[in-house]
C-alpha positions, 0 to 999 in steps of 0.5 A: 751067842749062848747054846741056850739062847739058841736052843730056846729060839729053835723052840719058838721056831718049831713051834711056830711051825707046828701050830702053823701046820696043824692051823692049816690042817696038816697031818698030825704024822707030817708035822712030827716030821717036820719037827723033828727034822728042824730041831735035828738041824737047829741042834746040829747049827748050835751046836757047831756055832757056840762050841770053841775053836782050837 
């Protein structure tokens, strides 16, 4: 799979989990953190998933 491919699923993932949070009336501060740490290890999983092997 492409990086791309990846990252725009981890858009729609975090998305979807923010507009859930705020629906459900969560503090705007907890769903930035919850943001940043899914996209933290979304990334991190592309990253290591799409680069070559030795």
């Amino acid at each position: 799979m492409s990086f791309a491919l990846f990252l725009i699923g981890l858009a729609l993932l975090v998305g979807g989990i923010a507009w859930g949070m705020v629906t459900a009336g969560v503090a705007p501060l907890y769903v930035g953190i919850t943001c940043i740490i899914v996209l933290g290890i979304g990334i991190m999983t592309a990253v290591s998933r799409t680069r070559t092997k030795d």
